[in-house]
Backbone as JSON, one array per atom type, in Angstrom:
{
  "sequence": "XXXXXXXXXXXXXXXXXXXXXXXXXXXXXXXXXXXXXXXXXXXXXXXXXXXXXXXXXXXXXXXXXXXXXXXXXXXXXXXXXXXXXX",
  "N": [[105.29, 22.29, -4.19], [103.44, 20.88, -2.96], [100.41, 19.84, -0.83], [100.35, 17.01, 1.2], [99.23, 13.67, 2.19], [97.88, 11.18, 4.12], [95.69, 9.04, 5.62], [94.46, 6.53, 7.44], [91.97, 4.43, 7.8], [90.57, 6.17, 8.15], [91.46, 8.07, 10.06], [93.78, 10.64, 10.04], [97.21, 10.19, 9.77], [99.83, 10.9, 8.6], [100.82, 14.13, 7.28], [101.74, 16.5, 5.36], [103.87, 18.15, 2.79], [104.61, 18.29, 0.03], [107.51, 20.12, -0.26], [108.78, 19.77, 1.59], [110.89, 17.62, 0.71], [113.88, 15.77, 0.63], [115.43, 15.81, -1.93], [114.72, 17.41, -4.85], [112.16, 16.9, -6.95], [112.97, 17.65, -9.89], [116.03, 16.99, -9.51], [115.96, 14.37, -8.73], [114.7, 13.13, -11.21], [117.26, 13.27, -13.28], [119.01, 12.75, -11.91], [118.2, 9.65, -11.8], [118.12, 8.67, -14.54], [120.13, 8.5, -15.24], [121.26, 6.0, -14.57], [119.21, 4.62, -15.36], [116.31, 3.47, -17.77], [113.63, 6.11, -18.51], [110.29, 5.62, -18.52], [107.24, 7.17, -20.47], [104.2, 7.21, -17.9], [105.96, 5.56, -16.26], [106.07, 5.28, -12.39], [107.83, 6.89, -9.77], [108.83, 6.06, -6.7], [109.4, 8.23, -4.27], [109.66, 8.14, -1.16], [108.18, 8.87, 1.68], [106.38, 10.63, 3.77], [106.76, 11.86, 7.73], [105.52, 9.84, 10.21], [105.61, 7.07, 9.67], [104.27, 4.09, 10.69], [105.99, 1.94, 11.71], [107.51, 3.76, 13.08], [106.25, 4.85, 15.01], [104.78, 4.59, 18.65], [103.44, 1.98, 20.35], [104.96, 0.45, 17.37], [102.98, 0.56, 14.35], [101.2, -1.5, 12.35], [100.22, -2.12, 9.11], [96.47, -4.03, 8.59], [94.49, -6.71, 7.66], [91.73, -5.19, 6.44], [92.29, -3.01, 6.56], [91.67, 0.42, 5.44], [92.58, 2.9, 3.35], [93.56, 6.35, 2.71], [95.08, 8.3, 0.57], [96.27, 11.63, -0.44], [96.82, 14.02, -2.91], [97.73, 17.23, -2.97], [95.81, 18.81, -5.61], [96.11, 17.59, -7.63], [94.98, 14.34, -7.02], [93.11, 11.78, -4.97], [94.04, 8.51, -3.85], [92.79, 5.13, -2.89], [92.89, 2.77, -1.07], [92.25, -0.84, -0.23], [93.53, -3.32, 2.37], [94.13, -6.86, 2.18], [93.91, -10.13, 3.5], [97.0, -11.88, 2.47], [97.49, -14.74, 0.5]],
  "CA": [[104.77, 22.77, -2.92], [101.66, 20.36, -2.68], [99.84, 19.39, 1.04], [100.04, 15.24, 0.7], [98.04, 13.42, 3.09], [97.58, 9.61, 4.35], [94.84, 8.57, 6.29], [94.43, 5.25, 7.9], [91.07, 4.08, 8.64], [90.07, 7.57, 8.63], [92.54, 8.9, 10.53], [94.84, 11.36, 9.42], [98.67, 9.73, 10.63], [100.87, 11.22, 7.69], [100.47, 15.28, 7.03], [103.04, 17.27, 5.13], [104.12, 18.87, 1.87], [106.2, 18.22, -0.92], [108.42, 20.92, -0.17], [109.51, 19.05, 2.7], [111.26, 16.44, 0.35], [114.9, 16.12, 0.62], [115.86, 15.9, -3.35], [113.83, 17.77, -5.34], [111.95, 15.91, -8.49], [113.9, 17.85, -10.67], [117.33, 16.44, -9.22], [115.22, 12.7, -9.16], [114.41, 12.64, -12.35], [118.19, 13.42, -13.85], [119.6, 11.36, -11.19], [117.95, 8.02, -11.93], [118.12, 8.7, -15.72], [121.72, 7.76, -15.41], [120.99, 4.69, -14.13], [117.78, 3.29, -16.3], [115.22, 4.17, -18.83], [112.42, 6.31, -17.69], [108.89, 5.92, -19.96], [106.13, 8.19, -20.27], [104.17, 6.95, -17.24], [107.18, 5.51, -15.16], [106.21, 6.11, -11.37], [108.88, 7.45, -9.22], [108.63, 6.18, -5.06], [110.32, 9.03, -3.51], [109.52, 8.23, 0.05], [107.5, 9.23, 3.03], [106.71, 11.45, 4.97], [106.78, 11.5, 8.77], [104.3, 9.21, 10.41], [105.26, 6.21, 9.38], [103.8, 2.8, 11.44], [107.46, 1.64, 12.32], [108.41, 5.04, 13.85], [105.48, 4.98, 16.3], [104.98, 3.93, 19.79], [104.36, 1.05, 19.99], [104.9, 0.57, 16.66], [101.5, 0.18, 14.37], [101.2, -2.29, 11.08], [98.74, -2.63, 8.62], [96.32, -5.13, 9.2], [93.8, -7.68, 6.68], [90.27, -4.76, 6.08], [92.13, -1.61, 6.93], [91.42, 1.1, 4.04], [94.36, 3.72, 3.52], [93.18, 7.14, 1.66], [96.36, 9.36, 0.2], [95.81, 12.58, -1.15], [98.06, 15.14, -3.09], [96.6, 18.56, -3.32], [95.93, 19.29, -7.08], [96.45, 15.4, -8.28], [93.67, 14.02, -6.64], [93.56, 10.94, -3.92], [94.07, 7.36, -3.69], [92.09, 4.69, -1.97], [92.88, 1.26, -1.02], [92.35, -1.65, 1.35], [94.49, -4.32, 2.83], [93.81, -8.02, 2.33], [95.66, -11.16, 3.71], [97.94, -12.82, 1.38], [97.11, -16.26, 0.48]],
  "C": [[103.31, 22.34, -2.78], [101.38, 19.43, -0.93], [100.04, 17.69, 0.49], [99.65, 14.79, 2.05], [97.93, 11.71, 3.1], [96.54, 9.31, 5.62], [94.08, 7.2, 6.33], [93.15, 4.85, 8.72], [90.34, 5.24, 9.03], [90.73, 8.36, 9.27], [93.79, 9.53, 10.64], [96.14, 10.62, 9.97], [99.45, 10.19, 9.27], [99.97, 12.99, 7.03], [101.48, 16.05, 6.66], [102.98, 17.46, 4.02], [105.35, 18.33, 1.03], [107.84, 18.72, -1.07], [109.53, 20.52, 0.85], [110.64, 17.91, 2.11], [112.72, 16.67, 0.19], [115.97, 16.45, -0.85], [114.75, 16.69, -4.13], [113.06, 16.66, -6.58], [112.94, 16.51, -9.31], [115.13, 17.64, -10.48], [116.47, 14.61, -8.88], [115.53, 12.18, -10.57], [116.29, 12.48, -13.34], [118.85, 12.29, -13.42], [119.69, 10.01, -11.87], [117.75, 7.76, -13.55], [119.93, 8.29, -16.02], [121.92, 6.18, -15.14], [120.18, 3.79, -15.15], [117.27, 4.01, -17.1], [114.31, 4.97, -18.23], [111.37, 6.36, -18.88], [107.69, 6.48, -19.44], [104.93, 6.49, -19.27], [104.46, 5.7, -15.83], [106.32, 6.11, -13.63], [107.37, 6.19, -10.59], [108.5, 7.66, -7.48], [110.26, 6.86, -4.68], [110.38, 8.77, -2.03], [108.33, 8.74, 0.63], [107.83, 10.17, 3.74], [106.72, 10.79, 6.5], [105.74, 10.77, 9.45], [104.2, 8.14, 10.15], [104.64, 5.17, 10.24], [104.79, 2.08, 12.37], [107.71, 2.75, 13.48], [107.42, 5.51, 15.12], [105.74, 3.96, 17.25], [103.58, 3.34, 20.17], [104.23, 0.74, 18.48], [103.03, -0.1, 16.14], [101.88, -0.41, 12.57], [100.12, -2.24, 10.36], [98.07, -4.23, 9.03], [94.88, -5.49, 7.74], [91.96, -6.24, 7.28], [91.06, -2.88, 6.52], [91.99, -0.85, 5.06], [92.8, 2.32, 4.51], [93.67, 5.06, 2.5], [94.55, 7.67, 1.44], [96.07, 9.99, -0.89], [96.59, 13.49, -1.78], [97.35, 16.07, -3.56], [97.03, 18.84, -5.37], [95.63, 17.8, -7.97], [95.4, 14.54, -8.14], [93.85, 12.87, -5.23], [93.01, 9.46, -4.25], [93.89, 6.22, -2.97], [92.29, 3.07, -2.17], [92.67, 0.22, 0.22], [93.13, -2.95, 1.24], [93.38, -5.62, 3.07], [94.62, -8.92, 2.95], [95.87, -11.57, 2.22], [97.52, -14.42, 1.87], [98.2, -16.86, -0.09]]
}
């Protein structure tokens, strides 16, 4: 039950909670242990929340200098920016 958070350029566009997630981690983690190995720090992309770039009008993309913060309450937050590909 943690707040998670994406902000694009400064501006909040992704706001919601873990709790919101349709599998829990603890049905994740069992799950995909049938499938593969998991090793002590393994990450695990569960998805998105609402807000994605696609699902807006008109839709919105990243673009070559934007910065992206994402935050998970307790965990701490993560900061990156978009380059072109060469």
């Amino acid at each position: 039950n943690l707040a998670i958070w994406l902000k694009l350029n400064g501006e909040t566009v992704q706001n919601s909670n873990t709790s919101d997630m349709i599998f829990s981690v603890a049905e994740i983690i069992p799950y995909m242990s049938r499938f593969m190995e998991l090793r002590p720090g393994d990450l695990i992309a569960t998805g998105t929340p609402e807000g994605v770039g696609l699902g807006m009008t008109p839709p919105r993309f990243l673009r070559a200098g934007d910065t992206m913060e994402l935050g998970v309450e307790g965990l701490g937050v993560q900061h990156q920016s978009t380059v072109n590909a060469s």
